[in-house]
C-alpha positions as CSV (number, residue, x, y, z in Angstrom):
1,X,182.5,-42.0,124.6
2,X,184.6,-42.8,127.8
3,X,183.2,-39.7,129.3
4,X,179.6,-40.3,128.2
5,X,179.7,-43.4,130.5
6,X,181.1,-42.5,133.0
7,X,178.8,-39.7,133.2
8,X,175.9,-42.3,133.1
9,X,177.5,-44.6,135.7
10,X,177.4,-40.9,138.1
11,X,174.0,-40.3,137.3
12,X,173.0,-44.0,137.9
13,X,174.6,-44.1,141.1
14,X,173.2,-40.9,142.0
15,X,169.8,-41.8,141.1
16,X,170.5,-45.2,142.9
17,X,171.7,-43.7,146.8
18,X,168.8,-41.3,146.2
19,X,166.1,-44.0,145.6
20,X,167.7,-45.9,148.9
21,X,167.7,-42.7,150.8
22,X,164.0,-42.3,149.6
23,X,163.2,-45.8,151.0
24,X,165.2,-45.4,154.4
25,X,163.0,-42.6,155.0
26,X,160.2,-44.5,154.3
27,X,160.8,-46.9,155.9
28,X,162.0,-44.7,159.2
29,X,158.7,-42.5,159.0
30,X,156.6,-45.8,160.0
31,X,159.0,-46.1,163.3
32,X,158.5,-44.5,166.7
33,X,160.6,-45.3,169.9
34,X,159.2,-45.6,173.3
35,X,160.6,-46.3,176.5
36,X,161.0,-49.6,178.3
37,X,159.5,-48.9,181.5
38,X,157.0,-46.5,180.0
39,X,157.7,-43.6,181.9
40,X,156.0,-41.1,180.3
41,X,153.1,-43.7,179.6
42,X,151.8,-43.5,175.9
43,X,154.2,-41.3,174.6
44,X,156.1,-41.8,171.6
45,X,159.4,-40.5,170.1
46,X,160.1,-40.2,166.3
47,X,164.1,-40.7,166.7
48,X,166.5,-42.9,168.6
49,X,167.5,-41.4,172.2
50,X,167.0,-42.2,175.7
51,X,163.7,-41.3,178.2
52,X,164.0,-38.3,179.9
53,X,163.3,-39.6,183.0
54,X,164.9,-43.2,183.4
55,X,167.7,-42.5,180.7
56,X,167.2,-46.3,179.5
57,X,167.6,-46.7,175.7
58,X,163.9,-45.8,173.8
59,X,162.7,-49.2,172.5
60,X,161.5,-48.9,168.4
61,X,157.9,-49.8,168.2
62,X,156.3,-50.3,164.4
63,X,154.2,-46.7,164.6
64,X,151.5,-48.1,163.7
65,X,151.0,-49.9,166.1
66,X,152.0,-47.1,168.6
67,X,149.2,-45.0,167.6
68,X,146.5,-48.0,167.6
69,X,147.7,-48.6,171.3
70,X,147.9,-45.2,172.6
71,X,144.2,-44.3,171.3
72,X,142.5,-47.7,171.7
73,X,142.1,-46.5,175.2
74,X,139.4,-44.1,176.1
75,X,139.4,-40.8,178.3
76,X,137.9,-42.3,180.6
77,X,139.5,-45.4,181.8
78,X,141.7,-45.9,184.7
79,X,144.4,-47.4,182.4
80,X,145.2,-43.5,181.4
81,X,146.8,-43.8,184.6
82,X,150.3,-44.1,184.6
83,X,151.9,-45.1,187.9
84,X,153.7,-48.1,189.2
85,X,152.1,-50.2,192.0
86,X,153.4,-53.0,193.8
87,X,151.0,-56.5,194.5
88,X,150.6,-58.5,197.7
89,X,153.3,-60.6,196.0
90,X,155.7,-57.9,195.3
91,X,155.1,-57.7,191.7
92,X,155.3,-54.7,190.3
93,X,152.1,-53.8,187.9
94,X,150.5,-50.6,185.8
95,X,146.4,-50.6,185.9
96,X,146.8,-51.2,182.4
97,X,148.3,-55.0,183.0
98,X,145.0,-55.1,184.7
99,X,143.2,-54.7,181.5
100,X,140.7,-57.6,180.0
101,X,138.9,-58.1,183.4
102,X,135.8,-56.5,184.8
103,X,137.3,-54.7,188.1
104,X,136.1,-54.4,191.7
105,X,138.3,-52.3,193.4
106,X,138.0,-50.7,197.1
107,X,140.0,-48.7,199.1
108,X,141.1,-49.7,202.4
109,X,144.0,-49.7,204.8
110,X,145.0,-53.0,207.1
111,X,145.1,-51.5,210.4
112,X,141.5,-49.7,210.1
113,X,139.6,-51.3,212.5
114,X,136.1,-49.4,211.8
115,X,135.3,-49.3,208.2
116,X,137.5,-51.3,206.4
117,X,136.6,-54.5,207.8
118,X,133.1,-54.4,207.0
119,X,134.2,-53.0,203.3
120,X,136.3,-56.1,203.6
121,X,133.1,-58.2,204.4
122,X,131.3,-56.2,201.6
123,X,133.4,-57.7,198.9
124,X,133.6,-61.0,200.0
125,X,129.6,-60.6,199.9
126,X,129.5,-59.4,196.6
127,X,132.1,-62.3,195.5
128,X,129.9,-65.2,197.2
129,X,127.1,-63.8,194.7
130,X,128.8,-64.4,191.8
131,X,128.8,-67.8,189.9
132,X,132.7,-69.3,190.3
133,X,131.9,-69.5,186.9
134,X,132.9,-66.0,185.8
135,X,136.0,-65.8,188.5
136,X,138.4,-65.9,185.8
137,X,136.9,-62.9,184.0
138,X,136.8,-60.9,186.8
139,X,139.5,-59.2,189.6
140,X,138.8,-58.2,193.1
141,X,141.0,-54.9,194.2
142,X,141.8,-54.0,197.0
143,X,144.3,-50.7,197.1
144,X,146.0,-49.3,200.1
145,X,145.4,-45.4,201.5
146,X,148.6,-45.9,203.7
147,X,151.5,-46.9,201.4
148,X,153.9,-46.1,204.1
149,X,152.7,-48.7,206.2
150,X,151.0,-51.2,203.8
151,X,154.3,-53.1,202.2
152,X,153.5,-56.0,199.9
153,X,154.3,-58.5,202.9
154,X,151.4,-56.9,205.0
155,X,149.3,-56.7,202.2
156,X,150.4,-60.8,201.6
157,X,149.4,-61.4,205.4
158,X,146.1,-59.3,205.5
159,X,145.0,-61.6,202.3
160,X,145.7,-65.1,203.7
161,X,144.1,-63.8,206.6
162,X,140.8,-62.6,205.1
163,X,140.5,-65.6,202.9
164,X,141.4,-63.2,200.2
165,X,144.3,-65.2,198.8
166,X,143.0,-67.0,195.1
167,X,144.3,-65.8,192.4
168,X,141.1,-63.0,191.5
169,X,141.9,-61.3,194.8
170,X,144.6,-58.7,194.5
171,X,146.1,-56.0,196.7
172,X,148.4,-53.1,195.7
173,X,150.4,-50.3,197.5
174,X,151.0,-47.5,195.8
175,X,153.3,-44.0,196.5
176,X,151.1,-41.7,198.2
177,X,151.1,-39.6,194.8
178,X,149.5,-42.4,193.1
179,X,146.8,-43.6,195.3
180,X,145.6,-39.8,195.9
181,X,145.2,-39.1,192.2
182,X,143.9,-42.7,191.9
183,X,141.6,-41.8,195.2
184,X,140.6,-38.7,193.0
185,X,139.3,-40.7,190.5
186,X,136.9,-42.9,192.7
187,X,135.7,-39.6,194.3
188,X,137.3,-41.4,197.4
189,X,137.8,-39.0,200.1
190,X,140.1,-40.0,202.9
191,X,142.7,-38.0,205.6
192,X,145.5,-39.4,207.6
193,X,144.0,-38.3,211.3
194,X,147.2,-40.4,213.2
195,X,150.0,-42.0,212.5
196,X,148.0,-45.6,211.6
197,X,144.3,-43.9,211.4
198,X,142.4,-42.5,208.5
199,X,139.0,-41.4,208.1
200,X,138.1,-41.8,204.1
201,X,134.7,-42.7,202.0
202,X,133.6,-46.0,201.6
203,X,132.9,-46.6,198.3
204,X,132.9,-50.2,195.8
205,X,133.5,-49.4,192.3
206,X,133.1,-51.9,189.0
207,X,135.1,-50.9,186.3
208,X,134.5,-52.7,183.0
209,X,137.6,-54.8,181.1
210,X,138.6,-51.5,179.6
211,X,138.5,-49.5,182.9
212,X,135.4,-47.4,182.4
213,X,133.4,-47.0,185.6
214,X,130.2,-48.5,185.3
215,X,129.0,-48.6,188.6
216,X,129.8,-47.2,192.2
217,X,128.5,-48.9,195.6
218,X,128.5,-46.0,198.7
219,X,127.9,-46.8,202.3
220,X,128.7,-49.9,204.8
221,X,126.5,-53.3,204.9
222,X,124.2,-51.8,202.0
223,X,122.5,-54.0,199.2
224,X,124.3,-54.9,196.7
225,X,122.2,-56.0,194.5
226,X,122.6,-53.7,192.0
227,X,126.7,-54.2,192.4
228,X,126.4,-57.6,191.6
229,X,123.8,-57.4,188.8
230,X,126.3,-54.5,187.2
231,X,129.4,-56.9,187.9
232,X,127.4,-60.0,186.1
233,X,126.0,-58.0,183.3
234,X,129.8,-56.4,182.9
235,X,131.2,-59.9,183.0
236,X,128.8,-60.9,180.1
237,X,129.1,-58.3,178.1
């Protein structure tokens, strides 16, 4: 009799750790681990470790929720895009923190004296066109072709200057990596010709709140008409 139970006690325990092991797995299989600073972007890790490329602890994210972020995006928005930027304030930003807004975004460089200052004047055109109104749903960009000279305090000083300082004006520096596969995006063309001079398209492209392209304004002083109807019926929408 002594043996028959403590037979049963074995088995019961043994059918107990299995049922726990069964449910720790469970309940591990719905967990992924990503890394803090998103390094590697959208990419997700089944197991504890650290990111390859910062070595920081991976974070656990319900998976779930992992896969719902990393495919709510589509193939064709900007927010694919992975790199780091820095703001006229110094902040440092992903496009995807730029998400929710409908986008006008240039590219420009602050000592340009040809171009850029009439792109300059070209935005502020197409802002004074749109109702206030919608200022809070929308983002004006402005992104730097020289990194190396462009620092966040220029950037700061070329804003205030330009009356491009409320809060739905912003300006980023990027490495030169970044803003040449960003540049690649926008079909924006540009080449360092001196130290402090490049030549480069001049292009104004809205980008709706989840950074699809939707429309693309080429050339210097044009009409904008269409920009600002495609900005207004982005905003709406």
């Amino acid at each position: 009799m002594k043996i028959t139970k403590y037979i049963l006690v074995i088995l019961f325990s043994i059918t107990l750790f299995s049922s726990c092991k069964k449910e720790k797995s469970k309940t591990n299989s719905n967990i992924a681990y990503e890394c803090p600073m998103l390094c590697e972007g959208d990419k997700f890790y089944n197991e504890e470790g650290s990111c390859p490329v910062c070595k920081m602890d991976l974070t656990q994210k319900n998976q779930k929720e992992a896969k719902e972020l990393a495919t709510d995006i589509s193939e064709s928005s900007i927010f694919n895009l992975t790199s780091e930027w820095k703001t006229e304030e110094n902040k440092s930003i992903h496009l995807e923190d730029l998400r929710g807004k409908t986008l006008v975004m240039v590219m420009i460089y602050t000592t340009c004296k040809a171009a850029c200052p009439r792109l300059v004047a070209d935005m502020r055109n197409i802002e004074a066109k749109i109702p206030k109104e919608y200022n809070d749903d929308l983002l004006y960009v402005l992104i730097s072709i020289d990194p190396k000279n462009d620092t966040p305090e220029k950037l700061k000083v070329f804003a205030k200057e330009n009356y491009m300082d409320d809060e739905h004006w912003t300006f980023l520096q990027g490495t030169e990596e970044s803003v040449r596969e960003f540049a690649n995006v926008l079909a924006v063309k540009y080449k360092q010709i001196s130290p402090l001079d490049f030549s480069h398209s001049n292009i104004i492209s809205v980008f709706n709140p989840e950074g699809e392209l939707v429309h693309q304004q080429e050339g210097l002083g044009v009409d904008n008409k269409e920009t600002v109807v495609s900005i207004l019926e982005t905003v709406k929408n």
